[in-house]
C-alpha positions in Angstrom: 2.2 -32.6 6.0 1.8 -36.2 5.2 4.9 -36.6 3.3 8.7 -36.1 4.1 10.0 -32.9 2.3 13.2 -33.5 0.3 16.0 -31.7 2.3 18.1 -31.7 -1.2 15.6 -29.9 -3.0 15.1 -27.2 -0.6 18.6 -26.4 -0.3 18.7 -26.8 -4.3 15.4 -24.2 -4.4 17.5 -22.0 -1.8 20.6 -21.5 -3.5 18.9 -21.2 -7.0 17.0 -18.2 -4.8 19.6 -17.3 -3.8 21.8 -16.9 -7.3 18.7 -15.5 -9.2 16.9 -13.7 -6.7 16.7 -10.0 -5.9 18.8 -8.6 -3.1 16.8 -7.2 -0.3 18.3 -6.2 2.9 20.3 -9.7 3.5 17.2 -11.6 1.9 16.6 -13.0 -2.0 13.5 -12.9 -3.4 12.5 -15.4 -6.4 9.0 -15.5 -7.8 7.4 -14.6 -4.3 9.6 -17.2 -2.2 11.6 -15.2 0.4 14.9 -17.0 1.1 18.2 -16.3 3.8 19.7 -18.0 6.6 20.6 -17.3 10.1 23.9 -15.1 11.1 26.1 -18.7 11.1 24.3 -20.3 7.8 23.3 -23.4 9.4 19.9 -22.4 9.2 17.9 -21.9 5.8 14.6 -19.7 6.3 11.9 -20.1 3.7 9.0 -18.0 3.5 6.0 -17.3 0.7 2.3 -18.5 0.2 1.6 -17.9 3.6 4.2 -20.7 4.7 7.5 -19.8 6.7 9.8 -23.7 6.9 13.0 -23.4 9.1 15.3 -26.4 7.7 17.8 -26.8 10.1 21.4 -28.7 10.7 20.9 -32.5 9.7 18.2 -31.9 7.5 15.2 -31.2 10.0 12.6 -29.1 8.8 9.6 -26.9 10.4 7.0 -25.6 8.5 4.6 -23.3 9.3 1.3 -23.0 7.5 -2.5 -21.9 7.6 -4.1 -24.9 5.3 -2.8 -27.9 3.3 -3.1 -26.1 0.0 -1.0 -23.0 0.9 1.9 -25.8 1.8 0.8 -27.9 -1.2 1.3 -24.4 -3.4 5.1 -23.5 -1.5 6.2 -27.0 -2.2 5.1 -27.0 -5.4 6.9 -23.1 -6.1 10.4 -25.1 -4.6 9.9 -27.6 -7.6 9.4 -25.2 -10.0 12.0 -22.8 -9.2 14.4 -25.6 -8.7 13.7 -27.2 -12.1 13.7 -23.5 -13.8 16.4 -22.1 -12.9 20.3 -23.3 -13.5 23.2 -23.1 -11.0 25.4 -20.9 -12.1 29.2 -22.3 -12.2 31.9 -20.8 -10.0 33.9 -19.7 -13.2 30.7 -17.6 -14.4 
């Protein structure tokens, strides 16, 4: 990819994934993103339209990927699930 991938909207993607997302054997799954992290959480695992991205501790990422459009679609899925769905508050 040509372009640096916002670290704070991953994570934002993630946890909204995460909070709104179906349980499934230690993974959530939101609109056909796949999200969970490694067994100490410093790792955040992202996987869906044939793209798996590893962001790691201090924000470095690795994504995996077949063509240009199937990252282009992912990236684009991160945006929309981040801007779709709310954080739910601690007190909720």
């Amino acid at each position: 990819m040509k372009n640096e991938i916002d670290h704070r909207l991953v994570l934002d993607a993630f946890e909204k994934i995460h909070q709104h997302g179906k349980a499934e054997q230690g993974k959530h799954v939101l609109e056909g993103i796949t999200g969970y992290t490694d067994y100490d959480g410093y790792t955040v695992f992202l996987e869906g339209h044939n793209v798996k991205m590893r962001l790691e501790f201090h924000n470095k990422y690795h994504l995996d990927y077949e063509s240009e459009r199937d990252a282009e679609l992912f990236l684009k899925k991160l945006k929309q699930i981040s801007r779709d769905y709310s954080t739910k508050s601690i007190d909720e």
